[in-house]
VEXGU-499290 format. One record per residue (C-alpha): x, y, z. Coordinates in steps of 0.001 Angstrom, whole numbers, plus 524288, in hexadecimal, padded with zeros to 5 digits. Layout:
<vexfis>
XYZ/...
</vexfis>
This chain:
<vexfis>
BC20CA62993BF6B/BC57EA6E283B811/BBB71A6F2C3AB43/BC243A708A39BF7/BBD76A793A3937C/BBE94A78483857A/BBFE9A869E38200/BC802A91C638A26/BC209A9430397D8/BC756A9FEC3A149/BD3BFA9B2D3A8A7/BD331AA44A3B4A1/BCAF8AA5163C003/BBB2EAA9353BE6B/BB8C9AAD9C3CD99/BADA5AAF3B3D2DD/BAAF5AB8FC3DF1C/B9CF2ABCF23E692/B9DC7ACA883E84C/B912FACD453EDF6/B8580AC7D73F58D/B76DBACBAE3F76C/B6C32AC50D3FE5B/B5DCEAC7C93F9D4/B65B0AD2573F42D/B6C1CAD8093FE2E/B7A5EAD9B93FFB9/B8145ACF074091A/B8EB4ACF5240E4E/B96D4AC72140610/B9F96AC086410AF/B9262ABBF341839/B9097AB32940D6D/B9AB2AB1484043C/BA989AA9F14050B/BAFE5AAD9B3F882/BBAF8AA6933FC41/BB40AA99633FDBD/BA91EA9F443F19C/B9CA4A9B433FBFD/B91CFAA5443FE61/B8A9EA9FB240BD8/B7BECAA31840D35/B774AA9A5341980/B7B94AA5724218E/B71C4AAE984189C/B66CAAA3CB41B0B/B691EAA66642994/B670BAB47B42977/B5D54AB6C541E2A/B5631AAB2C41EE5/B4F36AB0714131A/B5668AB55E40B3B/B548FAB3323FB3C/B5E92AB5E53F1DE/B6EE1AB6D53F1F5/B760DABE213E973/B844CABDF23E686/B8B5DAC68F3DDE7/B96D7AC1223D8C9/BA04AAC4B23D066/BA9C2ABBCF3C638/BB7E3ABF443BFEA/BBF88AB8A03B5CC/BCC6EABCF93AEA1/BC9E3AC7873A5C0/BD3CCAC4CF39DBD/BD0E7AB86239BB3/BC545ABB463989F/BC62AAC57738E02/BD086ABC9E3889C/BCB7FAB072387A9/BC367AAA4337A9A/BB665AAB6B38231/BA9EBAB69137F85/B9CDBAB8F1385B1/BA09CAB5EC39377/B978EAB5BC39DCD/B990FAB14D3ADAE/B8D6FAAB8F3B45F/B8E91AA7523C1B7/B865EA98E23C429/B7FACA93F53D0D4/B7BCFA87DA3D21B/B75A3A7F623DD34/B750FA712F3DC4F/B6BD1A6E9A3E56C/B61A4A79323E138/B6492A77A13D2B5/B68ACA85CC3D0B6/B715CA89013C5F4/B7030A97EC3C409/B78C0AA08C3BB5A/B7ACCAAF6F3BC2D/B8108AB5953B330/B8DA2AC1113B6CF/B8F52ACDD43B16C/B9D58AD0C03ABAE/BA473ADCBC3AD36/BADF6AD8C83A27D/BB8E8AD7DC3A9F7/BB7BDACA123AF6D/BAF19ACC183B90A/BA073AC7743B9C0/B9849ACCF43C274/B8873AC9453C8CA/B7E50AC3743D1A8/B7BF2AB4EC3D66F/B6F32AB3D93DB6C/B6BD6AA71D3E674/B5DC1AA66A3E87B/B5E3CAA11E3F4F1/B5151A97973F029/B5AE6A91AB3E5FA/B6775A8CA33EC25/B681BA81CB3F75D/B74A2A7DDD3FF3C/B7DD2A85F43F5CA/B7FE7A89003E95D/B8D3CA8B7B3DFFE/B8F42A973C3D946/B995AA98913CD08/B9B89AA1123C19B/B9F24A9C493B522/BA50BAA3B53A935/BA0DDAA1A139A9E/BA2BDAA5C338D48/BA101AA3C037F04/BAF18A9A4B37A42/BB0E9A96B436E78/BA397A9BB936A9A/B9EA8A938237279/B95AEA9A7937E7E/B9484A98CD38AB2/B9F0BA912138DB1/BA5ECA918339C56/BB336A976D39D3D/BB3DBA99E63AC5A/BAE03A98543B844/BB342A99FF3C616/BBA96A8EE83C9F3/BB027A8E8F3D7A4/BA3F6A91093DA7D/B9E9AA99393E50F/B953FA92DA3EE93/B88E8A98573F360/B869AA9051400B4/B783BA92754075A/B7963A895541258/B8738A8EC3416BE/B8798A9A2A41FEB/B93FFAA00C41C72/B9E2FA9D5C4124D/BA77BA92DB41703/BB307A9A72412C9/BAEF8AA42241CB9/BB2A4A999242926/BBFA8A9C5A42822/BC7B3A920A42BE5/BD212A961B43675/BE07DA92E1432AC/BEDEDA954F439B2/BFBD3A9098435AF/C0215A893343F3A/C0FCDA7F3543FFC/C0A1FA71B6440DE/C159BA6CF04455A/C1362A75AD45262/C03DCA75204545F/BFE4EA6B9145CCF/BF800A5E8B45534/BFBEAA62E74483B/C098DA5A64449FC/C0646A507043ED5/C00D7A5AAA43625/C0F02A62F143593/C0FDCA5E9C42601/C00A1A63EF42283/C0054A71B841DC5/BF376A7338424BC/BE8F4A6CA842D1D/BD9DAA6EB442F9A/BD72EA6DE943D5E/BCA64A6E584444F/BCD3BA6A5945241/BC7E3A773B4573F/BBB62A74DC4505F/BBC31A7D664433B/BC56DA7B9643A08/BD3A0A813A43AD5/BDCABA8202430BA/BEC08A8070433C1/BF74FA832C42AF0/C025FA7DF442CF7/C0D79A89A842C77/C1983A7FE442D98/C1403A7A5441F74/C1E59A7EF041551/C1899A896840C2D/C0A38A871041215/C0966A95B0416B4/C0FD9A9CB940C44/C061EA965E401E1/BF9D9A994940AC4/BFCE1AA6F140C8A/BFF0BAA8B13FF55/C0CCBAAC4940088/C19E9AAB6A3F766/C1937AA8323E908/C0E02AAA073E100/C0D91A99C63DE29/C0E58A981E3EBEF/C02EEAA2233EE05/BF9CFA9A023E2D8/BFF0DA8D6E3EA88/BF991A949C3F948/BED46A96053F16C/BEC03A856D3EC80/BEFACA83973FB1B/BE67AA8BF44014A/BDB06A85783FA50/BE10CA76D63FC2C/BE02AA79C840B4E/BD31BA7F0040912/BCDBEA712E403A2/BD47AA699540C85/BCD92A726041818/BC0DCA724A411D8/BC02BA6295410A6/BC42EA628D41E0D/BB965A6A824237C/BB002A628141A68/BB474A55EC421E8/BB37EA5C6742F7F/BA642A60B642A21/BA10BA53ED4279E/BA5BDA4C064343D/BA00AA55B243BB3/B915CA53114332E/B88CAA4ABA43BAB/B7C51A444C4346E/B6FB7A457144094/B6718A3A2443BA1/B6C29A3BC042B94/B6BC7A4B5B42BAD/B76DBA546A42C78/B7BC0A5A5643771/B837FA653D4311D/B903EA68EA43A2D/B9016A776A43E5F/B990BA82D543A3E/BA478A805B43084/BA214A72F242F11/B948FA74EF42A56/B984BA7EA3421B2/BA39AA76D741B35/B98B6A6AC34196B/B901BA7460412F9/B9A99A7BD740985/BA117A6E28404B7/B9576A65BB4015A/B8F30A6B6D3F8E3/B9C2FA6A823F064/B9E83A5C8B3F26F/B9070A57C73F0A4/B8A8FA633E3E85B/B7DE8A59973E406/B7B3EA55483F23A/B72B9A5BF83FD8F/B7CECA617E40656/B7641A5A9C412D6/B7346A4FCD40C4B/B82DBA4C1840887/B875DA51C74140A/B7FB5A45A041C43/B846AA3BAC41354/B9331A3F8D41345/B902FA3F784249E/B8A16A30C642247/B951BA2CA341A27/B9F46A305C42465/B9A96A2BDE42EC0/B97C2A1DAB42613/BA72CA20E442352/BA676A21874151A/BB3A9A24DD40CF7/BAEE0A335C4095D/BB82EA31333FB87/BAC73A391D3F344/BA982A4378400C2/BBA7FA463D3FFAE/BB9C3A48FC3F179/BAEF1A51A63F1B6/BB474A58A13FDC7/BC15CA5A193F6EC/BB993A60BB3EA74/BB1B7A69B43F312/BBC2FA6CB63FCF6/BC46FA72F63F20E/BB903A79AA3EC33/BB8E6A80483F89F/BC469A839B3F87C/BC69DA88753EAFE/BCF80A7E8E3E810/BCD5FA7E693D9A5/BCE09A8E173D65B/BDA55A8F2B3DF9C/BE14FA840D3D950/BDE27A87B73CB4C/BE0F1A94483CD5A/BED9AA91363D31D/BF27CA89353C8A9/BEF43A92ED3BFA8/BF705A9E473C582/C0332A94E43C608/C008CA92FE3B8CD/C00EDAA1B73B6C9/C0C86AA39C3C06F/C147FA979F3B8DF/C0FCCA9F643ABA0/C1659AABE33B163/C23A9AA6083B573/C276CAA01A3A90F/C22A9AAC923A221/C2D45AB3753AB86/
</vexfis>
């Protein structure tokens, strides 16, 4: 549900990027731990080699439209990025240094004695409106996660895709009219796109117009949902309870279990859900509540919401353009 504000709030993008990591204050290779592209810093892997270490640090960084900015009916602005863990009751803010140009700048601390299973970290934009302080005019449209039971980034198990005619391959006969398909017959999942699928390829690879290009974008993160939800239900048939506890599936399926549930059930022990959604299919419940929650987290995950609003609002721009022309 997108939130109304009764006074002007920014109307671009607020992005937020982690440009740095140290451990007990030492510098750490950024691609060990961190998937920008999925926004997930993983710190199991950390916990395995440094069973002792204390602190994380993350320098990040946060733009917004300068123009908008300087423009708009707003004074005294200040970012502050917010982490919060529901299970350890942290709500911490830290407040970013502005170079005046858009851009804040600063540290995020994680105690490592404050957070369990992971936390969410988000920035958030506010100003004095109307004479009125502190009121929110942006925030990024997703929050980062900082995961400390996952050992790498999901985004980082890349998912292995070819084109191929469906038509002509082997078992895919009465799935000729599906732009793509999911398959994990060899064990991990494969991802096949289907290159006799009018326009399919052109809008994935970003090619020809610039409406087509936004559309490749939409479509990029639409497959993206539908894999994740996928993986989730592989996940969770392949969950065994061994007298009531968990017996977590190894590898990617583990590691989808652990990314997604915390999103669906954010006020529920991980384990603890995880053996009562395992109960309830083998007792063959519906699962109506389990696919709407899936549905929600899956495009989370995907960044369904920033690429879509961001989409419509550069057709907006482009439509603004033409009829300008």
């Amino acid at each position: 549900m997108k939130s109304v504000f009764p006074y002007q709030i920014l109307s671009r993008d607020v992005r937020l990027t982690v440009d740095g990591l140290r451990i007990d204050n030492v510098p750490a290779p950024l691609d060990a731990y961190v998937s920008d592209a999925q926004q997930v810093v993983a710190l199991q892997a950390l916990t395995e080699s440094n069973e002792n270490w204390r602190e994380v640090r993350l320098m990040v960084s946060v733009t917004a439209d300068a123009e908008e900015l300087a423009n708009g009916p707003w004074h005294d602005i200040v970012c502050v990025a917010v982490v919060t863990n529901r299970r350890a009751n942290v709500y911490t803010v830290f407040p970013l240094s502005s170079d005046g140009t858009g851009r804040w700048t600063g540290d995020v601390e994680l105690p490592r004695g404050e957070h369990v299973g992971r936390s969410e970290l988000t920035v958030r934009v506010v100003a004095s409106v109307d004479g009125v302080p502190g009121r929110l005019i942006g925030a990024a449209p997703d929050p980062w996660y900082i995961a400390f039971q996952a050992k790498q980034p999901v985004a980082d198990r890349v998912i292995p895709m070819r084109w191929v005619e469906f038509s002509k391959q082997e078992g895919f006969e009465q799935y000729v009219d599906d732009p793509w398909l999911l398959d994990f017959d060899a064990g991990d999942p494969f991802l096949h796109l289907n290159s006799e699928f009018d326009g399919l390829r052109e809008a994935l690879q970003r090619s020809g117009s610039a409406e087509q290009r936004l559309f490749g974008e939409v479509l990029g993160s639409q497959i993206a949902t539908e894999v994740w939800a996928s993986l989730f239900g592989s996940a969770l048939y392949a969950t065994e309870l061994d007298a009531g506890q968990v017996v977590w599936p190894e590898g990617w399926l583990g590691d989808v279990l652990r990314e997604l549930l915390p999103d669906m059930y954010p006020d529920v022990e991980v384990e603890e859900k995880l053996a009562e959604l395992v109960a309830e299919r083998v007792a063959g419940g519906s699962g109506a509540d389990l696919q709407r929650r899936l549905h929600h987290a899956a495009g989370r995950r995907a960044l369904r919401t920033r690429k879509l609003s961001a989409g419509l609002r550069d057709l907006r721009k482009l439509s603004t353009k033409k009829e300008i022309r």
